[in-house]
N, C-alpha and C positions, 0 to 999 in steps of 0.2 A: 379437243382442247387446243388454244391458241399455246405458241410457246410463253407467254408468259404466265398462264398459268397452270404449266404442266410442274407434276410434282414427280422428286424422285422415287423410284419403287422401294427403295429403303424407307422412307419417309410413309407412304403409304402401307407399308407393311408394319410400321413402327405405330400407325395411328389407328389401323385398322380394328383389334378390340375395343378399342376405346370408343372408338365411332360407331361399333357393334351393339356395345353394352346400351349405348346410349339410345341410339334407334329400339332396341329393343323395349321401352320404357314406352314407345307409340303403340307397339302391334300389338299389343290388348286392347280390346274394343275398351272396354268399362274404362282401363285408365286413360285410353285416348278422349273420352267424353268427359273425363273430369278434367283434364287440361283444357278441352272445350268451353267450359263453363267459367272455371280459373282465369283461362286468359281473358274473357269479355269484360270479367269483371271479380274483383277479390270477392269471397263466398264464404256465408259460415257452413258448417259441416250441414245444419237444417237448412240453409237454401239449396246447399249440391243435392241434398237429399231429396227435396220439393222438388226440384227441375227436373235431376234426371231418375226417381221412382228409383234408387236402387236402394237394397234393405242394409240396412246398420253394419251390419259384419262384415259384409263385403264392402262397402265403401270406405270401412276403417282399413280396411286389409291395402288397396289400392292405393289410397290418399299414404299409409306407410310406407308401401314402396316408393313414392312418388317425392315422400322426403327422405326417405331413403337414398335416392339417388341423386338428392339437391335441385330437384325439378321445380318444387315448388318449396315454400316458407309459410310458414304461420305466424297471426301475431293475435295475443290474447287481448282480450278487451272483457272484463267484468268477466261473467262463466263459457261465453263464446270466444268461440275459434276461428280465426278467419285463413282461409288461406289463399295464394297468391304465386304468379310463377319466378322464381329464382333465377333461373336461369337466361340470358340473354340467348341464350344457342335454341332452346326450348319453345321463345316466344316467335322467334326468328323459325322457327321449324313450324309453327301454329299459325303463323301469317301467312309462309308458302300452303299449309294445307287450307287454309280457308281461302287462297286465290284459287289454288288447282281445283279444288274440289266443292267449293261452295258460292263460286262465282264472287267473292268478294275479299280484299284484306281486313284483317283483324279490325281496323280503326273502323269500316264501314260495316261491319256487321251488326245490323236492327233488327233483323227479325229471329225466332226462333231458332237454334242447329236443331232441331229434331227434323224439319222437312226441308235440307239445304237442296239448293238448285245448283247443277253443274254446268258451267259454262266458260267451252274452249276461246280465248282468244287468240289464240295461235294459229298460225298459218296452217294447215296439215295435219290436225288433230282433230279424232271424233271421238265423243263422249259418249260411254256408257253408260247408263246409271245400273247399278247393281244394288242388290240389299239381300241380308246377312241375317234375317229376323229382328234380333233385340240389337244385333251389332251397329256400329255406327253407318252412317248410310251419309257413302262417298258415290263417286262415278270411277270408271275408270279409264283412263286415256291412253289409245292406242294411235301410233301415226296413221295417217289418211294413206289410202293406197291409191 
């Protein structure tokens, strides 16, 4: 960290749940794929369902927590549900993971997240792609030796 944006360990120790809780809301596969889908584009609960195959009770369960933590917003329209990301920190966190991990930001994403390509453009980093069975299917980046 340059001095200008180094933080005091007060500070950081004052932010640090809060920055906890929040990341924690990614490390679920299932709800990290419905923020996938969320961000691309607002979804009714039967289009998240179509895209990403998952069954009714669990995608109620997730999409709960997910307003739950103010991640995302619904707005009704006739007997549909739509929902959408909330949060500016959230969409800001879905850009970095679609740059790191899918070779592209949120704005340029055309084709499907089911089969993302990982692609380092950094100096000194090599990608692994890794997969998790049903889990989301990132790469993982380790500095170049």
């Amino acid at each position: 960290m340059t001095e200008r944006t180094r933080v005091s360990l007060a500070t950081l120790t004052e932010k640090a749940p809060e920055a906890a809780e929040f990341m924690r809301q990614f490390s679920n596969a299932n709800r990290l794929m419905l923020l996938c889908q969320i961000a691309q584009q607002e979804s009714s609960v039967s289009d998240i369902q179509e895209a990403l195959g998952m069954k009714q009770p669990a995608l109620s369960q997730q999409l709960a927590e997910l307003r739950q933590s103010g991640l995302v917003k619904t707005r009704r329209a006739s007997r549909q549900i739509y929902y959408s990301i909330a949060d500016g920190r959230a969409e800001a966190v879905m850009n970095l993971l679609f740059q790191l991990f899918c070779g592209a930001g949120l704005a340029s994403v055309v084709a499907s997240i089911e089969t993302p390509t990982a692609v380092a453009d950094e100096p000194g980093l090599q990608v692994h792609p890794t997969s998790q069975g049903d889990a989301a299917h990132f790469a993982r980046i380790e500095p170049a030796e």
